[in-house]
MDTraj code that builds the backbone (N, CA, C; nanometers):
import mdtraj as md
import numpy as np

residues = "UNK UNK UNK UNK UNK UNK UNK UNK UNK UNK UNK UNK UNK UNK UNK UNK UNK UNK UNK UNK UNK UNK UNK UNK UNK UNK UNK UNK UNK UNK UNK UNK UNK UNK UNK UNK UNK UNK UNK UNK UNK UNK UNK UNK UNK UNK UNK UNK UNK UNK UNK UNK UNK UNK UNK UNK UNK UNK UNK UNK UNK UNK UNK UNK".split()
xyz = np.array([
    [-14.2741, 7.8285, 14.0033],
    [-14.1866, 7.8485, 14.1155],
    [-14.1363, 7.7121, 14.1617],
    [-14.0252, 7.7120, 14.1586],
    [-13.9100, 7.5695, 14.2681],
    [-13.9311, 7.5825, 14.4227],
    [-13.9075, 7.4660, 14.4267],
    [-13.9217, 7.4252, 14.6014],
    [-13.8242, 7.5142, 14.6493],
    [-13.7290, 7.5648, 14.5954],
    [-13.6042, 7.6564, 14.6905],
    [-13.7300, 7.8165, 14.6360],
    [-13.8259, 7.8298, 14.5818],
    [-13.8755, 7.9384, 14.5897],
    [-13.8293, 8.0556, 14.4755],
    [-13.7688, 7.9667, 14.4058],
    [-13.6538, 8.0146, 14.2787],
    [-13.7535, 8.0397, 14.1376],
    [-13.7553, 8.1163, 14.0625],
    [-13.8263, 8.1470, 13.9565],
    [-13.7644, 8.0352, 13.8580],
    [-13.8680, 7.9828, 13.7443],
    [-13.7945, 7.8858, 13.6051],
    [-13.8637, 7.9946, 13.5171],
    [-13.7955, 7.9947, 13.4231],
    [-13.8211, 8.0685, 13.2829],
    [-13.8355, 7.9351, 13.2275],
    [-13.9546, 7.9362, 13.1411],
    [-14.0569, 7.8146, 13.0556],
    [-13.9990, 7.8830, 12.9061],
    [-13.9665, 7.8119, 12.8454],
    [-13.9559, 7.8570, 12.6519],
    [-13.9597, 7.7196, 12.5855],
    [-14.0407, 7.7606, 12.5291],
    [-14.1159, 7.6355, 12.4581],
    [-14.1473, 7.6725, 12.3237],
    [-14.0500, 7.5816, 12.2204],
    [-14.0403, 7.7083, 12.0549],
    [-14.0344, 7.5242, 11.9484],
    [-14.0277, 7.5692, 11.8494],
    [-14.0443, 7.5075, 11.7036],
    [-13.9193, 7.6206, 11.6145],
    [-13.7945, 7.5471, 11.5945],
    [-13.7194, 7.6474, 11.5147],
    [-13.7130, 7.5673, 11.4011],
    [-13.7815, 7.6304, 11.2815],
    [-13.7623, 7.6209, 11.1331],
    [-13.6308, 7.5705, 11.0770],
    [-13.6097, 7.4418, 11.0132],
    [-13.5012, 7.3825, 10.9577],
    [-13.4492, 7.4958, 10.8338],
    [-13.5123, 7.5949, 10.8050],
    [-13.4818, 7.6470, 10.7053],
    [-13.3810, 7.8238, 10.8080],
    [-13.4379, 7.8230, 10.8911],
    [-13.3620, 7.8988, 10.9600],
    [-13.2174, 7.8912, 11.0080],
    [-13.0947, 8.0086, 10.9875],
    [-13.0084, 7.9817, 11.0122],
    [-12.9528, 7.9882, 11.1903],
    [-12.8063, 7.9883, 11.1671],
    [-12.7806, 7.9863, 11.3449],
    [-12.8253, 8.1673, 11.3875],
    [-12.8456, 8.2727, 11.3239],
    [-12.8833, 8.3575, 11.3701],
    [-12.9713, 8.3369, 11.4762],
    [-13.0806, 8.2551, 11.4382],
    [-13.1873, 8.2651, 11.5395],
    [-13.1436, 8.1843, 11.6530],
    [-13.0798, 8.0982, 11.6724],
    [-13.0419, 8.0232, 11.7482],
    [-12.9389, 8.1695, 11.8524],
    [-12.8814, 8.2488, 11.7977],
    [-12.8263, 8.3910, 11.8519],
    [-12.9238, 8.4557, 11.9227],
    [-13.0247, 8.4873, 11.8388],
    [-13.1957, 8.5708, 11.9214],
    [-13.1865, 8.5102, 12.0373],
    [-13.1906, 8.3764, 12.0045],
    [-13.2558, 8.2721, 12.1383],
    [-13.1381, 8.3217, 12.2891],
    [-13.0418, 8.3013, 12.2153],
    [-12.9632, 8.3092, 12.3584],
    [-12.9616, 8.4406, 12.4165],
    [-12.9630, 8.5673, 12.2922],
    [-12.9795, 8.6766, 12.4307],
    [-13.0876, 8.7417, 12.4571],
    [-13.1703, 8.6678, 12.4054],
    [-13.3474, 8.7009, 12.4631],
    [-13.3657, 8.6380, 12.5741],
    [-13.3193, 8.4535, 12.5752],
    [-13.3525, 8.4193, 12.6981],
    [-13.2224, 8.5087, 12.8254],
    [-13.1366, 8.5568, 12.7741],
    [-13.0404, 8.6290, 12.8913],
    [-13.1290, 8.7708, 12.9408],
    [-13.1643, 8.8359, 12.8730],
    [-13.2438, 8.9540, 12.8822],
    [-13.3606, 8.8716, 12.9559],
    [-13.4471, 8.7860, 12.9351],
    [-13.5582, 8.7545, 12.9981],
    [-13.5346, 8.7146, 13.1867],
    [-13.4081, 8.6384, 13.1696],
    [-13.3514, 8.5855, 13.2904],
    [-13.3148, 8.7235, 13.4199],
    [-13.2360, 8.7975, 13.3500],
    [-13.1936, 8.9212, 13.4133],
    [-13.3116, 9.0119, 13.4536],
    [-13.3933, 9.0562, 13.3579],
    [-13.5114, 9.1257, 13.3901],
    [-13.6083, 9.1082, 13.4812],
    [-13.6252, 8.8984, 13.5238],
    [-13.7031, 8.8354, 13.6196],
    [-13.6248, 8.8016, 13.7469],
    [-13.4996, 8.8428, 13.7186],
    [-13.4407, 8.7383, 13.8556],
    [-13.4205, 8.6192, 13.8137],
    [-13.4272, 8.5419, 13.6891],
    [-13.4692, 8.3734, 13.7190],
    [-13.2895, 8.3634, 13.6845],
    [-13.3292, 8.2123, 13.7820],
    [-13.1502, 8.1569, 13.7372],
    [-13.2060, 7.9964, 13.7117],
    [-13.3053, 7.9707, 13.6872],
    [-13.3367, 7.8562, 13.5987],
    [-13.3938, 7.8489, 13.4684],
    [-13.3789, 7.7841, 13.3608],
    [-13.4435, 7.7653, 13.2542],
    [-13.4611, 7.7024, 13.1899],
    [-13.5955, 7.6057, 13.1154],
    [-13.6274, 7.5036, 13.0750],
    [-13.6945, 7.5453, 12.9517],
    [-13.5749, 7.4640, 12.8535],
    [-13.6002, 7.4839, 12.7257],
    [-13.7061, 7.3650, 12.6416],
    [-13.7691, 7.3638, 12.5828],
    [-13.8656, 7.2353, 12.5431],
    [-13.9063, 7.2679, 12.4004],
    [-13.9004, 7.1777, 12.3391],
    [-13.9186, 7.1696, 12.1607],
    [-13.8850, 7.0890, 12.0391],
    [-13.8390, 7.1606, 11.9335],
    [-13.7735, 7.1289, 11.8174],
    [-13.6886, 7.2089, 11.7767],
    [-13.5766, 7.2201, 11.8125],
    [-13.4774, 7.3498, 11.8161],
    [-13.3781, 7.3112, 11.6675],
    [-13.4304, 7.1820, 11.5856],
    [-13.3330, 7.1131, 11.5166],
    [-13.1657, 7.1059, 11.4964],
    [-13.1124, 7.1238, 11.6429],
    [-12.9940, 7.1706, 11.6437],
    [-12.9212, 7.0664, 11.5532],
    [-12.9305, 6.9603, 11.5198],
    [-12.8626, 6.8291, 11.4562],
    [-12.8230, 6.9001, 11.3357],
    [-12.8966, 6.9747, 11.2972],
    [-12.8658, 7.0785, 11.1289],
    [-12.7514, 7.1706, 11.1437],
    [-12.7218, 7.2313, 11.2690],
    [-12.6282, 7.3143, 11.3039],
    [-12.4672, 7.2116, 11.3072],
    [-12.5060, 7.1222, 11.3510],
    [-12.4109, 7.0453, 11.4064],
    [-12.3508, 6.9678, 11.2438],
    [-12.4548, 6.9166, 11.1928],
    [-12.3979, 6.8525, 11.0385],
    [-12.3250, 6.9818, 10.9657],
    [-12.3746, 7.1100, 10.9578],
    [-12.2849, 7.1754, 10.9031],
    [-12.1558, 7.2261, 10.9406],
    [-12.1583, 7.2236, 11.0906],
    [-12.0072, 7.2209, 11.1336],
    [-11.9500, 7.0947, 11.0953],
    [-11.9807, 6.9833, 11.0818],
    [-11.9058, 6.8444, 11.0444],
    [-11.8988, 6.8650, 10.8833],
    [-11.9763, 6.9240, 10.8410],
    [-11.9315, 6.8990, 10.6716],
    [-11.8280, 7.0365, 10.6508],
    [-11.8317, 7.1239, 10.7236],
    [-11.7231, 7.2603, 10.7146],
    [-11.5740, 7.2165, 10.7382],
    [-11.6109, 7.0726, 10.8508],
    [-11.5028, 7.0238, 10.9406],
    [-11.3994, 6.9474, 10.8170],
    [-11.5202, 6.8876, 10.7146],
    [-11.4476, 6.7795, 10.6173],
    [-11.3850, 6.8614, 10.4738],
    [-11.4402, 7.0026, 10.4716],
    [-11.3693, 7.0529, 10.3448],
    [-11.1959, 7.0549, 10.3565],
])
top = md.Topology()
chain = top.add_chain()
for i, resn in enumerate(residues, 1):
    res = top.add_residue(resn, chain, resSeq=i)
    for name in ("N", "CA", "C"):
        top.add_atom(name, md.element.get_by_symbol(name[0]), res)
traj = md.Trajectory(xyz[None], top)
């Protein structure tokens, strides 16, 4: 709980370099479903989400 008395949703994950952006999809409307279901309008994400892998393949899609 926040000093304004406000709920945080905690997610704290390890996403597999071998995994595609699907899961990175799960993520966003699980944490929306989790948010809505609690009330929370904060959320603190913490990990290895390896987004840098997502991002090189949009830059090498960018260079074909």
């Amino acid at each position: 709980m926040l000093a304004d008395r406000s709920a945080l949703l905690l997610c704290a994950l390890y996403r597999f370099p071998q995994q595609g952006s699907d899961s990175l999809l799960y993520l966003t409307e699980a944490l929306d479903n989790l948010m809505l279901a609690h009330s929370c309008s904060h959320v603190l994400i913490v990990g290895d989400l390896n987004h840098h892998l997502e991002r090189d393949a949009y830059e090498n899609l960018l260079e074909v």
